[in-house]
N, C-alpha and C positions, 0 to 999 in steps of 0.2 A: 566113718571113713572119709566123708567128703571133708569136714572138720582140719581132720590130720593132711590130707592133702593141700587145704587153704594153709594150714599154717607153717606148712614146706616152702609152698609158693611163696608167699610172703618171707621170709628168712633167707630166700635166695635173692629173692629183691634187694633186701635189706644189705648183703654182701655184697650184691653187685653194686650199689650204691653207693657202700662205706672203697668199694675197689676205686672208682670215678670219684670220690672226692678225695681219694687221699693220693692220687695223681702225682707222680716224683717231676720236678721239674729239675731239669739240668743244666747246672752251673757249667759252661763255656769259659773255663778261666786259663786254658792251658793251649790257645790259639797260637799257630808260627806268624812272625811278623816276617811281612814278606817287601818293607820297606814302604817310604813314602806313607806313612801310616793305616796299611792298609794291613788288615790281619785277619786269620781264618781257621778254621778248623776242617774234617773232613766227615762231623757229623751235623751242619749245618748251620754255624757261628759263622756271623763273618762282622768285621766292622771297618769302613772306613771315614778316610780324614782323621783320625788318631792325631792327635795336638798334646801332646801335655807339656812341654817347656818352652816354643815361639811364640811371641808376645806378636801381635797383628799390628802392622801400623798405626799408630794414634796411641799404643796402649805403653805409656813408661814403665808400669808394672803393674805386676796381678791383684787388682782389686777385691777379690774375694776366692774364699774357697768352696765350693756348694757341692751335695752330691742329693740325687732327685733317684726315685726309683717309679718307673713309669709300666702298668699291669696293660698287657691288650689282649684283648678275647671279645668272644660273642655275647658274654652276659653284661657286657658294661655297656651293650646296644638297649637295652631292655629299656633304658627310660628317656629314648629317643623314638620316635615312632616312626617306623619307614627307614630305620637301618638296619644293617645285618654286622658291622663290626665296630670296636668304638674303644678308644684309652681309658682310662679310668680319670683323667682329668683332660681338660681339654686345652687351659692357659697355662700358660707359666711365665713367669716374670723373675729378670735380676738386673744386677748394675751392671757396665759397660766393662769390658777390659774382667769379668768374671771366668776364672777357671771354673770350667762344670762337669761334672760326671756323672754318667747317664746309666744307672743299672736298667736293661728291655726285660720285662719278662714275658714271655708269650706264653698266656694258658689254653692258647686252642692247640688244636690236633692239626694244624698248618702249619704253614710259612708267614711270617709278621715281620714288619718293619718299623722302623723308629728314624724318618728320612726329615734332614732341616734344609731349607733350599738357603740361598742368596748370601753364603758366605763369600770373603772375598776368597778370588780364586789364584792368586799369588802364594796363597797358603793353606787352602782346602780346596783339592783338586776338584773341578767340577763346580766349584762352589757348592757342597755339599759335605755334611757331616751325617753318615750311615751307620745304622746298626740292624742287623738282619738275622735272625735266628728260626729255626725247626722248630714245631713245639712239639709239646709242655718242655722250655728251654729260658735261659735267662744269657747273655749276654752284656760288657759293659764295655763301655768307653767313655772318652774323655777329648774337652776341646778347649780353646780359649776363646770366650765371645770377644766378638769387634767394640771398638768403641762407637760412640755415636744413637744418635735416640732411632730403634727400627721391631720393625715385628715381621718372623721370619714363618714360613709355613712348615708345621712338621706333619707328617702322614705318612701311610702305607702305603708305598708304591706298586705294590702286587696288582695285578688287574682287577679293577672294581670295588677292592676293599676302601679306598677314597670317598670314590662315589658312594660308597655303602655305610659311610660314615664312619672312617677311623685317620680324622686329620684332628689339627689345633692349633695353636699360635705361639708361638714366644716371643714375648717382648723383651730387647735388649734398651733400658734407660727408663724413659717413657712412653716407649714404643712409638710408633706409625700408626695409620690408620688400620684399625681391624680389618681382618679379611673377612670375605663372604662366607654365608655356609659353614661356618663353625657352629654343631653340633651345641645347643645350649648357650653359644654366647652368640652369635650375631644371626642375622635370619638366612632364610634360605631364598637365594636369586631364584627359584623355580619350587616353590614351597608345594609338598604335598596335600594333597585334597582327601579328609579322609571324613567329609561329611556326609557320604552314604548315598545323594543327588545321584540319580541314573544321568547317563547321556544325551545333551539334547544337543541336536544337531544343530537345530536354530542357533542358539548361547553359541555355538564354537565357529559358525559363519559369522555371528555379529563381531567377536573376535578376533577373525582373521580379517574382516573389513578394517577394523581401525588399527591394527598392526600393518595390514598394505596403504590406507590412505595417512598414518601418518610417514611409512617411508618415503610414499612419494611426493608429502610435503620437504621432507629432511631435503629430498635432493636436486627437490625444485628449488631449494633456497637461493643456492650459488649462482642457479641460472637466472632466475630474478634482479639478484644485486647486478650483474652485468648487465642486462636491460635497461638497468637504470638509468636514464639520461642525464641526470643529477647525480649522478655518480663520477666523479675525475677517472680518467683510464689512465692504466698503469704505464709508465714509462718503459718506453722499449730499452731493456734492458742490454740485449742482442746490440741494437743500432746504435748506441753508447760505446761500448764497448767498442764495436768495429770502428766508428769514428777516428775514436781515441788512438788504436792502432796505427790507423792508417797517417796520422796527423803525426803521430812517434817518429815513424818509419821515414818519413819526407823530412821532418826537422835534424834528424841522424844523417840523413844523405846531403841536405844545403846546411848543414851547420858550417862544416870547415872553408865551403865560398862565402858565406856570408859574415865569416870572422876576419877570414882576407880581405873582405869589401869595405867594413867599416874600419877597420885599421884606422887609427890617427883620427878619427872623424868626432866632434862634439855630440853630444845627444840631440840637438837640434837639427844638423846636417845628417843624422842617420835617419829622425823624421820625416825630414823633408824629402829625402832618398828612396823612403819607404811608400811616403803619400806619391811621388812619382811615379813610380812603379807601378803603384795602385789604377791609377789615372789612364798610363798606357797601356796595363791592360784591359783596362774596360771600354777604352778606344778601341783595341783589337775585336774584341768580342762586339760590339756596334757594329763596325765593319763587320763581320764576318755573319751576323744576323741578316745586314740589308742586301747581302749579296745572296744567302738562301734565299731569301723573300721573294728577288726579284728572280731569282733563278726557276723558283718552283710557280710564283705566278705570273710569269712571261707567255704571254703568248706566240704561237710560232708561225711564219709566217706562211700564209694560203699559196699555193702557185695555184699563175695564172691560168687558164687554158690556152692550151697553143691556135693560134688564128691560120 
């Protein structure tokens, strides 16, 4: 009896199992285009930035024709340690000026996305090329990459599926600098720990000590350089400027006396007119120094007392 009972149990296992893998994924091919290339459905398809015949600045014509077909779900995290979601590749590379088409399939039981940032945005709204579907669902679209050597981030922008490991790169040329935290190709800015070490309090204050003394070497730097007495100080920029103004403004108001003044005059008698000038003003100003002088230190006179 218990025999034939195991071997029910088991059989129904077995069905529920062949049910979960033979899983129907649903093709999203029959989306309203609702303009500006944005297109959607009403069981969970959506794609925008749709591109297929604007060539992007830089690009005389379409360099290539390419179509990629990109898997996302929770088992393609399995040989990442410390994620929960993840592409089934994580680079991609082509030439410049490349028409691409992008089949998404989503095999989990959620919402997934297939998001490229830093297009330009004259021609992909947002600067963004989106593909967003329901699962077990597949979705496509289509774009025309930029010319120029760059590596753009593509990921799931659902909350935390990112962080959780379902981002990657594409390089348009010879791409740019790899980004961080790609999953199998570049490291992790804040890399997990999973060598079993309990918590020691000590280790995580000697930590946070040289994380605070080198900030406040970082922002002691600037204040140092300006202490420096061997240092040239920067020119007032401010006090130039106003100068400058003020020197404009007085040359625009005596320009038309002093075009009527030197009329008919040689360049020699304009010098000499000029060093004149110079002369009795700094006579005036002599004068007008020795008479504060004696103004403020005169003394004044005592009266006498009356007899």
């Amino acid at each position: 009896m218990v025999k034939s009972v195991s071997i029910v149990a088991l059989f129904c296992c077995a069905l529920s199992t062949a049910g979960v893998s033979a899983k129907e994924i649903q093709d999203h091919n029959k989306m309203m285009d609702h303009g500006d290339g944005h297109l959607m459905d009403m069981d969970g398809g959506m794609v925008m930035g749709q591109n297929t015949d604007t060539l992007p600045g830089g690009c005389d014509k379409i360099a290539a024709t390419k179509e990629i077909t990109v898997h996302a779900g929770h088992k393609y995290s399995e040989k990442f340690p410390g994620t929960m979601f993840a592409f089934d590749q994580q680079e991609y590379q082509f030439e410049p000026c490349t028409k691409l088409t992008v089949n998404f399939v989503n095999e989990d039981d959620i919402r997934h996305q297939w998001m490229m940032h830093g297009l330009p945005k004259y021609l992909y709204p947002k600067g963004m090329f989106h593909l967003e579907v329901s699962g077990p669902g597949k979705v496509s679209g289509t774009l025309i990459l930029p010319p120029g050597d760059k590596t753009y981030l593509v990921h799931c922008d659902i909350a935390q599926h990112m962080e959780k490991g379902m981002k990657g790169q594409l390089k348009v040329g010879k791409g740019g600098e790899d980004l961080p935290s790609i999953p199998g190709v570049t490291a992790s800015i804040f890399p997990d720990d999973y060598s079993g070490k309990p918590f020691s309090p000590e280790e995580f204050a000697k930590q946070e000590a040289e994380a605070r003394a080198a900030a406040a070497l970082l922002a002691a730097t600037p204040a140092a350089k300006q202490a420096d007495p061997g240092s040239t100080p920067p020119a007032d920029d401010s006090l130039i400027s106003g100068v400058g103004v003020v020197g404009l403004a007085i040359g625009l108001l005596i320009a038309p006396f002093l075009t009527k003044r030197f009329q008919g005059m040689s360049t020699g008698e304009v010098i000499a007119t000029v060093f004149e000038w110079i002369s009795h003003g700094i006579g005036l100003t002599m004068d007008f120094i020795a008479k504060l002088i004696k103004m403020l230190g005169g003394k004044k006179a005592i009266p006498l007392p009356d007899k």
